[in-house]
C-alpha positions as CSV (number, residue, x, y, z in Angstrom):
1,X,128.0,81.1,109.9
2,X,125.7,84.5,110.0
3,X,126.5,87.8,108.6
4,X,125.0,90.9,108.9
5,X,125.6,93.8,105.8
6,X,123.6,96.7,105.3
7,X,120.3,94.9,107.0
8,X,120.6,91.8,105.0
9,X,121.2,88.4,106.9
10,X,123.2,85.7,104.9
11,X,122.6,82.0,106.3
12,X,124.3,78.9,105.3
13,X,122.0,76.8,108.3
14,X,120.1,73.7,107.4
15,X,116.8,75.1,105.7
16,X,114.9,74.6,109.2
17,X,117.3,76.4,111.1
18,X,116.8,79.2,109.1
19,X,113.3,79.1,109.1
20,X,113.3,78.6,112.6
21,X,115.3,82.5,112.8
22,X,113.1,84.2,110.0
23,X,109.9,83.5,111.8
24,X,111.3,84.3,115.8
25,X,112.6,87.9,114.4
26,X,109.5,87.8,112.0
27,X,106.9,89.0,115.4
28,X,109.2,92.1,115.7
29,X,109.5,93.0,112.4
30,X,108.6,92.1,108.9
31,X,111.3,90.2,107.0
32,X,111.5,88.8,103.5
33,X,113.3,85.7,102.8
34,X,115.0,85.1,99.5
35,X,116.5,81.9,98.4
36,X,118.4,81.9,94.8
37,X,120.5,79.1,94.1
38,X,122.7,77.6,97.2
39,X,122.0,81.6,98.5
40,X,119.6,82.1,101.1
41,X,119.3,86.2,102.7
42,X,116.9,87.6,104.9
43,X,116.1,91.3,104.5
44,X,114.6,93.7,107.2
45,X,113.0,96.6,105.8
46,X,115.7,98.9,106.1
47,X,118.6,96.1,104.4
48,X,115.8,96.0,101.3
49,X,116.4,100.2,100.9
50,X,119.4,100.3,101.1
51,X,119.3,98.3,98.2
52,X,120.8,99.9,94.7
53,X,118.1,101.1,92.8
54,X,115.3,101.7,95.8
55,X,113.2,104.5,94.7
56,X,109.7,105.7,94.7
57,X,107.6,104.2,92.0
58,X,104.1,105.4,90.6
59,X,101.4,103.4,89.7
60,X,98.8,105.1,88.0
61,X,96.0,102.5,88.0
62,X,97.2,100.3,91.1
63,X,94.7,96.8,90.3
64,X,94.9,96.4,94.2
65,X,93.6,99.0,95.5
66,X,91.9,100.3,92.7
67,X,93.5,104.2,93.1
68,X,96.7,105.8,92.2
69,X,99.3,105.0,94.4
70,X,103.3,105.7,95.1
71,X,105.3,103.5,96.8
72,X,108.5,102.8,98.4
73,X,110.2,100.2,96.4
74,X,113.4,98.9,95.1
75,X,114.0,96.5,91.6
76,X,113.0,92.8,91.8
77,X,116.3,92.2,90.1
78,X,118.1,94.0,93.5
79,X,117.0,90.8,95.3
80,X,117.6,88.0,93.1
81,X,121.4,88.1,91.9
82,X,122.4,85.3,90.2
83,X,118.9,84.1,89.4
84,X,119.2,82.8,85.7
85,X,116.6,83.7,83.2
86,X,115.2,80.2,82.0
87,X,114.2,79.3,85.8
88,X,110.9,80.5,87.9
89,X,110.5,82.4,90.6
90,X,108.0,81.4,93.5
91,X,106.1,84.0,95.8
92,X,105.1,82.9,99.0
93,X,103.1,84.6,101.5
94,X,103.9,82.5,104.5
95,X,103.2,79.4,103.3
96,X,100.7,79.8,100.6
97,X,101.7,80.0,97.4
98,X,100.6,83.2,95.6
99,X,102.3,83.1,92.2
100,X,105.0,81.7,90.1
101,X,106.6,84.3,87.9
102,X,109.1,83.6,84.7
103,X,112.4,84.9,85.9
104,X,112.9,86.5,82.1
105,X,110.1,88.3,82.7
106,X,110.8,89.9,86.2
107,X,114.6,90.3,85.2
108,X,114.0,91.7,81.6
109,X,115.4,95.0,81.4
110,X,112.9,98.2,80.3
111,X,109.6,97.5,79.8
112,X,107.0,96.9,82.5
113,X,109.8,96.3,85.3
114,X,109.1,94.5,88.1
115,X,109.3,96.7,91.8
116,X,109.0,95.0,95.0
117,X,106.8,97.6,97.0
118,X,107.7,97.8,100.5
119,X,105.2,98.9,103.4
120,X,106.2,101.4,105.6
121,X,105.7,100.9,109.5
122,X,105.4,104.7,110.0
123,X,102.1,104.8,107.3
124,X,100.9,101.1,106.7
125,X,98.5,100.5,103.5
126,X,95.0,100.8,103.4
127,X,93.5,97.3,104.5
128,X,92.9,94.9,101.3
129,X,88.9,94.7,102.2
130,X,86.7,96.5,104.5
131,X,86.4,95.2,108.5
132,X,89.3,93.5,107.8
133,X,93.3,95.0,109.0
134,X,95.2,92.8,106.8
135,X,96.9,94.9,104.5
136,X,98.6,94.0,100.8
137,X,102.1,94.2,103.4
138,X,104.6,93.6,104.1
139,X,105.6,93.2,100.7
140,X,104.4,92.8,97.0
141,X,105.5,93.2,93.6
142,X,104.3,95.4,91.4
143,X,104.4,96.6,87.3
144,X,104.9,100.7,86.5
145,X,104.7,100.8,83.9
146,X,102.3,98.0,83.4
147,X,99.7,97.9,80.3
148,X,96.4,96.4,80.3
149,X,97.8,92.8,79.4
150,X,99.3,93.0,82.8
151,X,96.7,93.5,84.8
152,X,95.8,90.5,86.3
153,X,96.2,89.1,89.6
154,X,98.9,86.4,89.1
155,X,101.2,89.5,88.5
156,X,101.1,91.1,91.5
157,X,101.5,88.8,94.5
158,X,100.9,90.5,97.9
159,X,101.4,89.8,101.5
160,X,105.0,88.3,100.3
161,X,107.5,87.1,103.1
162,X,109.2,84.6,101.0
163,X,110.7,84.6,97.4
164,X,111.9,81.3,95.8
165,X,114.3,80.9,92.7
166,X,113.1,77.3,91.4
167,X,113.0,75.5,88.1
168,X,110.8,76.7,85.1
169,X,107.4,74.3,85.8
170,X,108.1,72.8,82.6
171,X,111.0,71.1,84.3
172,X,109.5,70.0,87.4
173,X,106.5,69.0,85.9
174,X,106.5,67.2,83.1
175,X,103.1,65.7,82.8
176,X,101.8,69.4,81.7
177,X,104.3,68.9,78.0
178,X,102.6,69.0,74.9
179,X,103.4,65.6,72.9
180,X,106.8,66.0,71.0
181,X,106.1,65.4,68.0
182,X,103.7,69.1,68.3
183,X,105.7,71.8,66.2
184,X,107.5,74.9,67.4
185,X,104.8,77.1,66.0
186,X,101.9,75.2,66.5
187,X,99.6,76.9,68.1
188,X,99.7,74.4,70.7
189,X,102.9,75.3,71.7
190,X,101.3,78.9,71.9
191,X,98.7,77.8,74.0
192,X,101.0,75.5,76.6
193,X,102.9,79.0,77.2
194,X,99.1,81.1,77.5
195,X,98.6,78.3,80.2
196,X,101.5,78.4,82.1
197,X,100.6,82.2,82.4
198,X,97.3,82.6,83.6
199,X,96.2,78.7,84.8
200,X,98.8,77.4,86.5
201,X,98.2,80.1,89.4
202,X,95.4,78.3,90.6
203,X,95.2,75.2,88.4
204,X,97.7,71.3,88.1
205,X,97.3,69.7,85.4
206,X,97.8,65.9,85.3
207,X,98.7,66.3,89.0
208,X,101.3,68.9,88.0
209,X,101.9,72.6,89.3
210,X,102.4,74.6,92.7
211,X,98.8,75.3,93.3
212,X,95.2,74.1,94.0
213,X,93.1,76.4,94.5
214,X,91.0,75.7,91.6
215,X,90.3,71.6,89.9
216,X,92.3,69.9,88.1
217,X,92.4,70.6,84.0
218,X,93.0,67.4,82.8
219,X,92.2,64.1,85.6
220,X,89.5,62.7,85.8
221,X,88.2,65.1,82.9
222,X,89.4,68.0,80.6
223,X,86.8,70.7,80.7
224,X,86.7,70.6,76.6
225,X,85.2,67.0,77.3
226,X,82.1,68.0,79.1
227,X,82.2,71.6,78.5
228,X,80.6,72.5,74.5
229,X,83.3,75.0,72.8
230,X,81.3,78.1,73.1
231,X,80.3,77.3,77.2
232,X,84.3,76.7,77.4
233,X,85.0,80.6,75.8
234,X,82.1,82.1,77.9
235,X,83.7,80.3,81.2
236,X,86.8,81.6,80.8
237,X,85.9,85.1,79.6
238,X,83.4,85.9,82.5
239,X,82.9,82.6,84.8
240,X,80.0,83.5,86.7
241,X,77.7,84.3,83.3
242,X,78.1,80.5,82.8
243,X,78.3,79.1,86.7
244,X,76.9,82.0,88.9
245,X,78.9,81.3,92.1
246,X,79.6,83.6,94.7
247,X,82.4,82.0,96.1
248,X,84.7,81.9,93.1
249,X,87.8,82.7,92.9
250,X,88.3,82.6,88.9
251,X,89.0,85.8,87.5
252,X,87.6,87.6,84.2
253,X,89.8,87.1,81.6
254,X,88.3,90.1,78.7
255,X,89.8,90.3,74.9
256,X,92.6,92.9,76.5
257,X,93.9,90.7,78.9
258,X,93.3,87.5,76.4
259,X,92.8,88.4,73.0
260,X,90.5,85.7,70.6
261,X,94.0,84.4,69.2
262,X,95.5,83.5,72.3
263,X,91.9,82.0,74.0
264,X,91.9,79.5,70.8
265,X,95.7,78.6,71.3
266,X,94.7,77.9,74.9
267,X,91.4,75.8,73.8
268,X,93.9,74.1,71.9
269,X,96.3,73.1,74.3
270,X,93.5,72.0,76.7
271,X,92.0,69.7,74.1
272,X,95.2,68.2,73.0
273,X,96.1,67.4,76.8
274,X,92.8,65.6,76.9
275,X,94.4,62.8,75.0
276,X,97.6,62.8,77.3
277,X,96.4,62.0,80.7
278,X,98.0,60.1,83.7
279,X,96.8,57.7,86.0
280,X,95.5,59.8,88.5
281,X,97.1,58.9,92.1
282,X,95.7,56.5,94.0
283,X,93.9,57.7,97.5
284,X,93.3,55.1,100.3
């Protein structure tokens, strides 16, 4: 059955039923879908205001656009009742995958607080590049009260239409682990979580993860086997002073974003993981 409160349509269809819905009323106007647990709700723009908590939030150095901005937005928490903090939550922009986001850290109370920022049809957002209309719309989350550790890109999905509550990637993959016998403290362990953070956006690992828009870290070769220590720092802190290449889509990662500690915890990780690979799969 289908019900309709305050904007917000409830479904309990067969997943392409649904889909088949979202994307008909989708032309007319911009809806979001959000799945959590067995719950799946589609939101117009004026359900997701309605919401408790929708306000107007500053941002005083928006990494989007580059300007200060305000916004129409409501909490991330608003839409994701019931999510549990040990799971992950996906951000899709149709069907490309634009980050995966700890729920603990979107649901965490205080601190940098996540907003989902909602375009207005009466006064749309500037377009994300020159020549072209496409906007950071109709939706995308964004950090207030932010600091600089936060500003990177995996953080603050745009062009969102769907929002996923899955399993941490730990879970569903595996293949990415650290060997057991590794220590709580080690700074393996402290690496696997810097990974998880700002790799696994763009990079699998042993097959695993959501997304590919960068190689693989680990088959047929980890990068700390053909890359010398210093050319592996140098890559990761400022990729095109090592491999000038325009289309790149590897972000800077400087000392504020990733201090020395945590790139060495990292390096880490990545050369331990060279020791645990998988059969890559087989392609006919």
């Amino acid at each position: 059955m289908r019900r309709l409160v305050s904007g917000v349509q409830t479904y309990r269809f067969a997943g392409a039923i649904a889909g088949a819905i979202f994307w008909a009323s989708a032309a007319a106007d911009p809806s979001l879908t959000v799945v959590t647990g067995e719950r799946t709700a589609i939101y117009a723009t004026a359900g997701l205001l309605a919401l408790p908590g929708a306000t107007s939030v500053a941002l005083d150095a928006d990494p989007v656009y580059r300007v200060s901005t305000n916004l129409r937005a409501v909490p991330i928490a608003s839409v994701l009742p019931g999510a549990a903090p040990d799971d992950a939550v996906r951000f899709l922009a149709g069907e490309r995958l634009v980050a995966t986001i700890p729920a603990a850290q979107l649901l965490a109370p205080g601190g940098a607080s996540a907003y989902l920022a909602i375009e207005p049809a009466d006064a749309p957002w500037p377009p994300l590049k020159a020549g072209d209309a496409a906007t950071a719309g109709p939706f995308r989350l964004v950090w207030p009260r932010a600091d600089k550790s936060m500003m990177i890109a995996q953080l603050w999905p745009v062009q969102i239409t769907r929002i996923e509550e899955v399993q941490p990637l730990a879970k569903r993959y595996p293949m990415i682990l650290p060997a057991s016998s590794v220590a709580p403290n080690h700074p393996i362990r402290a690496g696997f979580a810097i990974f998880q953070k700002y790799c696994m956006s763009c990079h699998t690992l042993n097959g695993g993860g959501d997304s590919n828009v960068g190689p693989d870290l680990n088959i047929p070769y980890n990068p700390t086997e053909y890359l010398r220590p210093d050319a592996l720092r140098r890559v990761i802190r400022d990729p095109q002073s090592l491999r000038l290449w325009p289309g790149s889509k590897m972000p800077a990662f400087d000392a504020k974003t990733l201090s020395d500690r945590e790139l060495a915890e990292l390096v880490a990780y990545l050369r331990h993981m060279a020791d645990r690979k998988v059969a890559p799969p087989v392609t006919k």
